[in-house]
C-alpha positions in Angstrom: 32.2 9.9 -70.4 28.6 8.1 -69.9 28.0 7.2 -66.5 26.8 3.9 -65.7 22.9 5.1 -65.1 23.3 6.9 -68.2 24.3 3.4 -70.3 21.6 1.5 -68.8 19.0 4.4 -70.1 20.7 4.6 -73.4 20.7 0.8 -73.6 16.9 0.7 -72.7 16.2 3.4 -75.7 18.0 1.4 -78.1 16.1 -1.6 -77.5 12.6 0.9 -77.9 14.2 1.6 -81.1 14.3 -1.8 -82.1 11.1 -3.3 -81.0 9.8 -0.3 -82.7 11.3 -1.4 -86.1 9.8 -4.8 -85.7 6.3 -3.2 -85.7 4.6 -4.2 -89.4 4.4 -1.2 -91.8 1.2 -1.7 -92.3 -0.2 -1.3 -89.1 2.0 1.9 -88.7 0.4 3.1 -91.2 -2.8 2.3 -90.4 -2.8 3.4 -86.8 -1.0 7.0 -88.9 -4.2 7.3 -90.6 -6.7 6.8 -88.0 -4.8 9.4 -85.8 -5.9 12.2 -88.6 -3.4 15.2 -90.1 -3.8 17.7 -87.3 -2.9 14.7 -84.3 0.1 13.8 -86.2 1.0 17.3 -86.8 1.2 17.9 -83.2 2.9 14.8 -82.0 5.4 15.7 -84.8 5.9 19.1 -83.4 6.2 17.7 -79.9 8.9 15.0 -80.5 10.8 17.5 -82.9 11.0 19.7 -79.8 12.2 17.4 -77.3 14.9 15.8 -79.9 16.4 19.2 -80.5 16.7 19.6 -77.0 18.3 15.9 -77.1 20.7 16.4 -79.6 21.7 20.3 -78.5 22.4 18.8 -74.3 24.2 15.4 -76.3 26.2 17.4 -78.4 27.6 19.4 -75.8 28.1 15.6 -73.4 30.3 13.7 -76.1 34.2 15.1 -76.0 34.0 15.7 -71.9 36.8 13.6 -71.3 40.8 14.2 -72.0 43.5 12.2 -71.1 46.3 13.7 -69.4 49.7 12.6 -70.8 52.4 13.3 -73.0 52.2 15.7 -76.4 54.4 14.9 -79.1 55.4 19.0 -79.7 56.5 19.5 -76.0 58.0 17.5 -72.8 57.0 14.0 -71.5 54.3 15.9 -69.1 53.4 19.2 -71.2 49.9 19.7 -71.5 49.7 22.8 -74.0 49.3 21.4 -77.2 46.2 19.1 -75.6 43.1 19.7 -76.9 40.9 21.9 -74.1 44.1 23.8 -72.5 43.2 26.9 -71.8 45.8 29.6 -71.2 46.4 32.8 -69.5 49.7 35.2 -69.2 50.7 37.0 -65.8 53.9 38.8 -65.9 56.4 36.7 -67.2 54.8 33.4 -66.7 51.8 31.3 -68.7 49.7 29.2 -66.7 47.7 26.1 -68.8 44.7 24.7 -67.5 43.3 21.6 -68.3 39.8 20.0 -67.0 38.9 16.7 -66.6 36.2 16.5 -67.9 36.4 19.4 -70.0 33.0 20.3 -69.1 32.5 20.0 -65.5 29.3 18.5 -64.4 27.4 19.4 -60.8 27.9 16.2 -58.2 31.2 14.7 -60.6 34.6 15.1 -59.8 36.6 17.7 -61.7 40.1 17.3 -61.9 42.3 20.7 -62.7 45.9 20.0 -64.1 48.1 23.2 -63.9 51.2 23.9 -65.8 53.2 27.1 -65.1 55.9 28.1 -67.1 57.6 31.2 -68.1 56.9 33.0 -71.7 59.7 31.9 -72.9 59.0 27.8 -72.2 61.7 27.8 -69.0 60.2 25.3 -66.6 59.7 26.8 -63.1 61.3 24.6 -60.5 59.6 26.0 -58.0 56.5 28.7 -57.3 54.5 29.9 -54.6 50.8 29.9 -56.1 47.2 30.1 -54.6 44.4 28.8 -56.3 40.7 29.7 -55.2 37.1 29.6 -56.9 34.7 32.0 -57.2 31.0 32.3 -58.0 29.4 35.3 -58.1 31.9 37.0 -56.3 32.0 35.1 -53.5 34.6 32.2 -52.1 33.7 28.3 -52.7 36.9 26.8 -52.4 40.2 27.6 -51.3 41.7 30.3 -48.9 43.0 33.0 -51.7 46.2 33.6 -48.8 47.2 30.0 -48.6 49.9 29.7 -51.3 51.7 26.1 -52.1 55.0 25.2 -53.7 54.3 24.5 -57.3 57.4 22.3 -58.1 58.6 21.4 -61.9 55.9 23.8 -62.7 53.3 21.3 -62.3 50.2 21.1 -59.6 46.5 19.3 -59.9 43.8 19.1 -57.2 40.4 17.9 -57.3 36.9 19.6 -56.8 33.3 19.1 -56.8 31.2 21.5 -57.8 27.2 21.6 -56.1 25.5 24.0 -58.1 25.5 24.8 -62.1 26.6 28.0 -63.3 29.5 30.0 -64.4 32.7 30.1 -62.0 36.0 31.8 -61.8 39.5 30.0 -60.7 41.7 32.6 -59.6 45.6 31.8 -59.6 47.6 34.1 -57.7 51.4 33.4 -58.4 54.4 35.1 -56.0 57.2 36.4 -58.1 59.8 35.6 -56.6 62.1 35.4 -59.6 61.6 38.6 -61.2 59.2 41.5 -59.5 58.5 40.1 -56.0 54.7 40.9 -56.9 51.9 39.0 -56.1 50.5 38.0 -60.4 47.2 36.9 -61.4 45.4 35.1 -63.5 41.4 33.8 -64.0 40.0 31.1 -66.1 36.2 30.8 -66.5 34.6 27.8 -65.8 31.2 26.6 -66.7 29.9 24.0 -64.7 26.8 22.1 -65.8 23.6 19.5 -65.3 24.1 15.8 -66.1 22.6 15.3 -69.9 19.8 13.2 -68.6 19.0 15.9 -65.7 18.7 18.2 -68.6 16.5 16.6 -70.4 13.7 16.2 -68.2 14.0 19.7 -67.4 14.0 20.9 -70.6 10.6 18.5 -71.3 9.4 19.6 -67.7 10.2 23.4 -68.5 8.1 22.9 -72.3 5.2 21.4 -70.3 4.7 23.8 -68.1 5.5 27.2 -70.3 3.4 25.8 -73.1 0.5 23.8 -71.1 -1.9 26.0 -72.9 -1.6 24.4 -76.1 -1.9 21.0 -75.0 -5.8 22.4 -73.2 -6.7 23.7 -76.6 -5.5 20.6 -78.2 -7.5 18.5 -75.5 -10.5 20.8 -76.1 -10.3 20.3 -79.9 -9.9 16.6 -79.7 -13.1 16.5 -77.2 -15.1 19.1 -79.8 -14.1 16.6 -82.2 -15.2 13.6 -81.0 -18.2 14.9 -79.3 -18.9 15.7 -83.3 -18.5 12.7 -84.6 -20.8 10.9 -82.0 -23.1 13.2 -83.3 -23.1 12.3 -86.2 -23.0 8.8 -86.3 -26.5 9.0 -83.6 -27.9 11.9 -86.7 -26.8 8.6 -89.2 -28.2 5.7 -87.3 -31.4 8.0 -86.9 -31.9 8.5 -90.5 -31.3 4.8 -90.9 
């Protein structure tokens, strides 16, 4: 799901791409040649780095969204055959989880669709269940005593998450059909930076670990060029 800053970017990087191609080969060439080997060899380096970074963040950006709906293996409102469930057992029930998106992002909605059944695919009519978030051990969401009637086995909420990181929904279930215990189950969930937020720190995080090597490229270009002046006042002398 591209947000509508992130189309306008893209938008603005295909036309680069385009006015780029309209550039004549020869001058590319030309201005190729003037730049020397050891430039191009570093500029080559450079965009190689920050397209790898592109493509690893982009990669992980394209299949965020799922569509909740019907499955042709289950009922009308099963969401355990859909791609991205995830699944845990407690006793004698199976809880599926489903994100939307299936990555969650920091500042977006995430919406959490919750199927609870029993092992043997009986729908639960009704379910006392808590649900409640941790990070790093501590609460973010949710009061883990507040239970609500899941009814037809089915319950979503909404959430935003503030900060990246890796997060724990806890779903505490009250048998009250077979043990009278309190069950539970955890799903991981790993929230992350919007792709273009990632990006500029990835480039921002190269700048500043490897600033060295753009000085001693600096210095090399002045040593260089401070060389050649020299020798073109050594040639006119001669002359």
């Amino acid at each position: 799901m591209l947000f509508l800053s992130d189309a306008v970017r893209l938008l603005d990087s295909i036309v680069f791409i385009q006015n780029l191609k309209r550039v004549n080969s020869y001058s590319v060439q030309e201005r190729l040649t003037s730049l020397g080997d050891f430039k191009i060899l570093v500029l080559s380096a450079f965009f190689f780095t920050i397209s790898f970074n592109f493509i690893t963040v982009e990669g992980n950006y394209l299949a965020f969204a799922h569509i909740f709906g019907s499955s042709s293996d289950g009922g009308e409102d099963d969401i355990s055959s859909l791609g991205g469930t995830k699944n845990q057992t407690a006793g004698n029930y199976v809880i599926d989880l489903l994100l939307n998106p299936s990555k969650p992002m920091i500042d977006k909605n995430t919406e959490f669709l919750m199927q609870i059944k029993s092992t043997q695919g009986d729908e639960i009519i009704e379910l006392p269940v808590s649900f409640y978030i941790l990070k790093e051990g501590d609460p973010i969401f949710s009061d883990p005593n507040n239970f609500v009637l899941v009814r037809q086995g089915h319950y979503d909420f909404n959430y935003t998450f503030s900060e990246p990181g890796k997060y724990i929904l806890f779903v505490d279930i009250k048998d009250i059909f077979y043990t009278l215990d309190v069950l539970t189950a955890s799903f991981e969930i790993d929230v992350q930076v919007p792709v273009l937020e990632r990006i500029n720190e990835s480039i921002a995080n190269f700048l500043i670990t490897y600033y060295y090597i753009f000085v001693i490229i600096a210095a090399l270009v002045g040593i260089s060029y401070a060389v050649r002046i020299k020798r073109r006042k050594g040639v006119k002398q001669t002359t």
